[in-house]
Phi, psi and omega in degrees: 000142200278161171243112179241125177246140187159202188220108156321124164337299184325317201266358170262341158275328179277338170267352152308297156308332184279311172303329293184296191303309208287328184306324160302336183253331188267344169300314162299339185280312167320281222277006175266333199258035179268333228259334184250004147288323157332286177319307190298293220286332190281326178303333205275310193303314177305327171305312185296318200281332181297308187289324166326279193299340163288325176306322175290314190312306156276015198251015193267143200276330177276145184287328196298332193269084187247149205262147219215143176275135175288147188323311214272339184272130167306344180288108182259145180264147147265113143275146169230119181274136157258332166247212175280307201246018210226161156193169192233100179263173175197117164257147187234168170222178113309100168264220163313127189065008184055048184250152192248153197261137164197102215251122172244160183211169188223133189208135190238129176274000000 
C-alpha cells in the first residue's frame, strides 16, 4: 500500500470554509472601523475650523467680520453674537447615515 501524501478535497473545502468564516467576521469590523475613523478625522478638521474662525473673529478689528467657510467644505458655521464682545459660533456637517454633527464654542473678545 502506497503512503499517498497530499491533501483530500474533504480537507481543502474545510480550509476554504474556514478562510471564508473569518473573513465573513473581520469585514465588517474592518469596514465600522474605517467608517468611525472617518467621523474622527471630520470632527478633527471641524475643530481646527471652529478654532481658525474664532482666533480671526478675535483677532478682527470690526465685530461684523465673522469668517466664513469655503465652498469646497461640507461645514456650515452658525454665529449667535450674545453682547458686543461675546459671541457663540457653531459648526455643524452631514456625517456618517445622514446624522448631522455638531460642534460649539463660545469666544470673547
Amino acid at each position: 500500500m502506497k503512503n499517498n501524501e497530499g491533501f483530500f478535497l474533504a480537507e481543502a473545502i474545510f480550509a476554504v470554509l474556514l478562510l471564508t468564516l473569518v473573513m465573513l467576521v473581520s469585514f465588517p469590523l474592518l469596514y465600522h472601523t474605517y467608517q468611525e475613523r472617518q467621523a474622527i478625522e471630520q470632527k478633527k478638521e471641524a475643530l481646527s475650523l471652529l478654532q481658525n474662525a474664532l482666533l480671526k473673529w478675535q483677532a478682527a478689528p470690526n465685530d461684523d467680520m465673522l469668517p466664513a467657510v469655503p465652498a469646497t467644505r461640507p461645514y456650515v458655521l452658525d454665529w449667535k453674537k450674545a453682547t458686543e464682545h461675546e459671541a457663540k459660533l457653531c459648526v455643524h456637517w452631514p456625517g456618517l447615515h445622514h446624522e448631522e454633527y455638531r460642534l460649539c464654542s463660545e469666544g470673547k473678545k
